[in-house]
VODREN-95365 format. One record per residue (C-alpha): x, z, y. Coordinates in steps of 0.02 Angstrom, whole numbers, padded with zeros to 5 digits, always signed. Example, Ala and Ser with C-alpha at 12.3 -4.5 7.8 and 13.67 -1.06 7.14 Angstrom:
+00615+00390-00225/+00684+00357-00053/
This chain:
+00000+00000+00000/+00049-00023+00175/+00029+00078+00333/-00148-00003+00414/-00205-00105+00258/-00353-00085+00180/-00347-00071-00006/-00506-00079-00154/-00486+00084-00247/-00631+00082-00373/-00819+00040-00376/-00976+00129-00397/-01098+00050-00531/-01285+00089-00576/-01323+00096-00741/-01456-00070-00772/-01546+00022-00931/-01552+00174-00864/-01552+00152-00658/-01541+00336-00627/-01346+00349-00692/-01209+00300-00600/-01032+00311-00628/-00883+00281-00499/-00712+00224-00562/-00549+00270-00476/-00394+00153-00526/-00239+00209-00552/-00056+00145-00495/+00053+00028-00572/+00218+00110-00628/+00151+00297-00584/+00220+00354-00732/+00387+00289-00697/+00416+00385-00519/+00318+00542-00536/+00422+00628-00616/+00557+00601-00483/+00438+00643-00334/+00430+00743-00212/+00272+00867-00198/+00195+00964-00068/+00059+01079-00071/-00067+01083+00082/-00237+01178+00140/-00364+01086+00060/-00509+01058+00182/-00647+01063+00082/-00606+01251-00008/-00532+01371+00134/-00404+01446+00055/-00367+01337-00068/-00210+01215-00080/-00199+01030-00153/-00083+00910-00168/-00001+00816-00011/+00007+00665-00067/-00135+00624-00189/-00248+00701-00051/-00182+00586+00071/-00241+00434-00040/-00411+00507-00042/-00442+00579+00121/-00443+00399+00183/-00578+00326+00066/-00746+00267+00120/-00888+00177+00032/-00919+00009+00074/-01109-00093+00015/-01097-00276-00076/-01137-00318+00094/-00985-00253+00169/-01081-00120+00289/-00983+00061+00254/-01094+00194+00186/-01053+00349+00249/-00901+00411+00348/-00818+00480+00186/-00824+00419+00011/-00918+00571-00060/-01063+00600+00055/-01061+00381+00059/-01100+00398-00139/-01220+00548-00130/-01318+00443-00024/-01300+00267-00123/-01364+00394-00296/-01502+00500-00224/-01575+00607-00367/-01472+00509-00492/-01342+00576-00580/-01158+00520-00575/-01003+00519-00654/-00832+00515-00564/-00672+00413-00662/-00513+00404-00653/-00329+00401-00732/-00168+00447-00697/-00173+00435-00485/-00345+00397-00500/-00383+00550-00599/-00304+00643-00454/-00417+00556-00329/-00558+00561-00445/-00536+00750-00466/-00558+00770-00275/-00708+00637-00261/-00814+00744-00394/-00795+00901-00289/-00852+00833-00128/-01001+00739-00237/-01029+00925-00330/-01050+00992-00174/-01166+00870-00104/-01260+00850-00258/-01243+00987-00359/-01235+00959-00553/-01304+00789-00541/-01111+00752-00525/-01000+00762-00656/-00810+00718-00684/-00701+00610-00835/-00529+00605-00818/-00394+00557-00918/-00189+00589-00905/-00203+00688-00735/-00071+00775-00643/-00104+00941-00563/-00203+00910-00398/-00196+01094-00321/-00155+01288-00350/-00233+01404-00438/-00376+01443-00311/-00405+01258-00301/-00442+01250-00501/-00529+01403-00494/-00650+01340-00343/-00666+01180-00437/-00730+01241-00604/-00852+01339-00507/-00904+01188-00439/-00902+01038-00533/-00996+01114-00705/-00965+00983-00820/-00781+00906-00815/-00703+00835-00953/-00508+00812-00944/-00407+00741-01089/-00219+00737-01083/-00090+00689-01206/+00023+00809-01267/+00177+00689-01250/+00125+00609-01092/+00228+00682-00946/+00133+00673-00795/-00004+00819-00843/+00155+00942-00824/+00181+00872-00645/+00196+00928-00512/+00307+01063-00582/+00217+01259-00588/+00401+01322-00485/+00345+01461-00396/+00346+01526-00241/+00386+01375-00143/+00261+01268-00268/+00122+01350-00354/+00030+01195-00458/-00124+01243-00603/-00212+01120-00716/-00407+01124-00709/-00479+01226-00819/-00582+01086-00947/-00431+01016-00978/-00412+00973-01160/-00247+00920-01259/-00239+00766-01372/-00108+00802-01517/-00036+00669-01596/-00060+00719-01780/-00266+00734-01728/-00272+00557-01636/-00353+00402-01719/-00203+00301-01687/-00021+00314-01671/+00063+00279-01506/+00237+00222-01522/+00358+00364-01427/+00379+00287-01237/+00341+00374-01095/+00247+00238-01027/+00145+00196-01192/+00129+00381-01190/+00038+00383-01003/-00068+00218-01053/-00262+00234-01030/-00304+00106-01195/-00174+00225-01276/-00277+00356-01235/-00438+00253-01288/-00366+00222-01433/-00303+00398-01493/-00498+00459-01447/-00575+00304-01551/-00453+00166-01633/-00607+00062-01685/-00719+00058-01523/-00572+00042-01412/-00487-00104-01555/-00673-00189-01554/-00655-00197-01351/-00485-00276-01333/-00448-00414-01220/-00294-00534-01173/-00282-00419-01030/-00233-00259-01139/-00101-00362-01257/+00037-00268-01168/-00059-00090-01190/-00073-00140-01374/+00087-00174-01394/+00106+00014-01377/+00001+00053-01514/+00063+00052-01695/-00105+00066-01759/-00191+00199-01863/-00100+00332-01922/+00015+00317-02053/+00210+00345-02116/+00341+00298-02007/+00488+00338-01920/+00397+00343-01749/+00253+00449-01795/+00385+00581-01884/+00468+00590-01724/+00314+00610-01607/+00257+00746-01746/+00401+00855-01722/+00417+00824-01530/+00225+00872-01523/+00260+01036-01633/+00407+01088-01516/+00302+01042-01372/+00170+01174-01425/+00275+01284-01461/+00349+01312-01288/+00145+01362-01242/+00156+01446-01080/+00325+01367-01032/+00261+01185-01063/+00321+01125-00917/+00485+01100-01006/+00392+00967-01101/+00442+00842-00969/+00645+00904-01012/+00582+00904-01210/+00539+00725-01203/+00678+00673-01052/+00797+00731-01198/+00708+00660-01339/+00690+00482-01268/+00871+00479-01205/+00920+00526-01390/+00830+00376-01459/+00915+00266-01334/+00781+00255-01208/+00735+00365-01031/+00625+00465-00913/
């Protein structure tokens, strides 16, 4: 993005069978696996929960998002109260992975608190968006949030819990995909392990196989297929043991895999 340029960020879509569901998708960056890690992060007061803190840089992104009508007419001043009004008594559901699950994580609170429970969150591979009076304020608002993040996938440890000078928490709902529970096996990359059709696929191999497209050959390339023997799944096995093992110190699962990748001739 450049300074002054206005960007597309997602859509919101009505459901055609059932015209009182909605869901709004947030996309994601290219390479954002690649250069979190190595970022800088920055906690600030988050406006919408006094006393609360969020993350510089991901609210940035969202703080300057509107709504904008087929017929290019802005609804709204912000993107929240522009999709309460565009959904009315309809419920909706708020998207997003990676830097969109960020974003998206924000969105749903400023829809929750428009619209109550009628809004609801799915997010995959997110990194932590706030402190811990930020996740606290957002599980009391947003009731029904459903995070998944993978256990090898490095961005859901960053930013980095380092107190005092940065204080980061991971919502509450969040959920942890293990490799030796998945429905397929993802070869050992970080960037195959950050992939959202990864992540589709390690949910459901068959839906997610039955929806593939020329556009996702490169995503597929990261995926072995179905569980079974092999040097790759042996390895993510073991990483994913040690990685459990470390419980309340996971954030050295971003040095865990740093190490394993460079031992296997690869890097973070």
């Amino acid at each position: 993005m450049q300074l002054g340029e206005l960007v597309f960020y997602g859509y919101l879509a009505r459901n055609h069978a059932d015209p009182t569901r909605y869901a709004a998708a947030v996309r994601g960056t290219n390479g954002f696996a690649e250069w979190v890690i190595d970022a800088d992060f920055f906690l600030r007061d988050a406006p919408s929960s006094p006393g609360a803190k969020v993350e510089e840089g991901f609210w940035s992104v969202y703080d300057t998002m509107t709504l904008v009508g087929l017929d290019g007419a802005q609804i709204g001043v912000k993107a929240a109260d522009g999709i309460a009004s565009a959904v009315g008594a309809a419920t909706v559901t708020i998207c997003g992975h990676s830097l969109g699950s960020a974003v998206a994580t924000y969105l749903s609170f400023d829809v929750a608190k428009l619209v109550g429970a009628n809004a609801s969150a799915c997010l995959f591979a997110s990194p932590r968006t706030g402190d811990l009076a930020w996740t606290t304020a957002y599980a009391a608002t947003v009731t029904t949030c459903r995070l998944l993040n993978y256990i090898l996938d490095v961005v859901p440890y960053v930013p980095l819990d380092a107190p005092p000078a940065f204080q980061y928490s991971t919502l509450a709902s969040a959920e942890i995909i293990l490799p030796s529970a998945a429905q397929a096996e993802v070869r050992f990359d970080i960037v195959c392990d950050h992939n959202v059709i990864c992540y589709c696929a390690m949910i459901d191999y068959a839906d997610t196989k039955a929806r593939a497209s020329a556009q996702d050959a490169a995503s597929w390339r990261c995926i072995v297929g179905p569980p079974a023997f092999s040097l790759n799944r042996e390895l993510t096995l073991a990483i994913a043991t040690a990685a459990e093992a470390l419980g309340g110190a996971r954030d050295d699962v971003v040095r865990l895999v740093d190490a394993s990748a460079r031992a296997k001739g690869g890097h973070v």
